[in-house]
N, C-alpha and C positions, 0 to 999 in steps of 0.2 A: 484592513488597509486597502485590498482591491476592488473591496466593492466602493469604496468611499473614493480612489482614485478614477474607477469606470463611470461612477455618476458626476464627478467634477468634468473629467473631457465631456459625457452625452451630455450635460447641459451647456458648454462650452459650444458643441456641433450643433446640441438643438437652438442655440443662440444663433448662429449663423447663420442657419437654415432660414429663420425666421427671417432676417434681415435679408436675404437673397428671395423670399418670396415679397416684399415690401417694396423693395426696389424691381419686381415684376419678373425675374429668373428664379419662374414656378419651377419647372424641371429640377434645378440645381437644391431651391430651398426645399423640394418634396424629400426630395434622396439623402440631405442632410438632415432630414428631419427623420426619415425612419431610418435612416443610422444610429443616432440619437437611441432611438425608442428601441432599436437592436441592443441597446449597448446595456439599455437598461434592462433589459430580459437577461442580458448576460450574468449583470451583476445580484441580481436575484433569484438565478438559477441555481437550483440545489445539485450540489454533486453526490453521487452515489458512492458508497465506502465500499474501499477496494478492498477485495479476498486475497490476500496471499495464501496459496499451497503450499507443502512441500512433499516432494515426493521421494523414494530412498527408492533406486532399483537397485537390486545385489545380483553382478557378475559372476559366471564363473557357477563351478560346484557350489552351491549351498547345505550344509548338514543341521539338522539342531541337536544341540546340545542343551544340558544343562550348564544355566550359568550359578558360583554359587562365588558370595562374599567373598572378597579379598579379606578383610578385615574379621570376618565373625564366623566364615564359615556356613549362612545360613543360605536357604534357595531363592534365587532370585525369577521375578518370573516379567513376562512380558509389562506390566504395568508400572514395574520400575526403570524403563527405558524411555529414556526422553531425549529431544533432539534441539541443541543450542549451538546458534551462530555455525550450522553446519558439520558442527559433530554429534555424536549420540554418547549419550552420559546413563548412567546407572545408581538410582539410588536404593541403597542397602533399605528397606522400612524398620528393620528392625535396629543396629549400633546407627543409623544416620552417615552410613560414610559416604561417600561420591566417589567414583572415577570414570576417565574419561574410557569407551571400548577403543579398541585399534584394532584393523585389522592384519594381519599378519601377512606377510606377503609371501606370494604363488611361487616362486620359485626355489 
């Protein structure tokens, strides 16, 4: 829809353009006309797909432990830790269970 609105105004500018070089205000219809042919560069420019990162720094003491199911008891290891909408979540590979980690606070 913006490329097809950006080529309706540049033909719109490069119309005018035209008509102000006809009627002899070259200056005016030159600049209107590579307006125009800017506009069309515009609407044919390819955008680059944006990277989102995220990044987790951990405050404070850090220990590791073992983490092991809530549900089955079994060990959990780095590769069942994933990070959604901001939190980190854990899934069991073995019963399928999920829960969300928290951290427990410092005081």
């Amino acid at each position: 829809m913006e490329k097809v609105l950006a080529l309706l105004f540049s033909f719109i500018v490069f119309v005018i353009g035209l008509a102000f070089l006809i009627t002899g205000r070259i200056a005016v219809g030159l600049l209107l006309i590579a307006v125009s042919l800017f506009l069309v560069g515009l609407a044919f420019h390819r955008r680059q797909a944006v990277v989102m990162q995220q990044k987790i720094e951990i405050g404070g003491d850090v220990r590791s432990q073992l983490l092991n199911c809530r549900n089955c008891g079994a060990e959990l290891s780095r590769e069942s830790l994933e990070v959604k909408q901001g939190a980190v979540f854990i899934a069991c590979p073995y019963c399928h269970s999920q829960y969300q980690l928290e951290e427990e606070p410092k005081w």
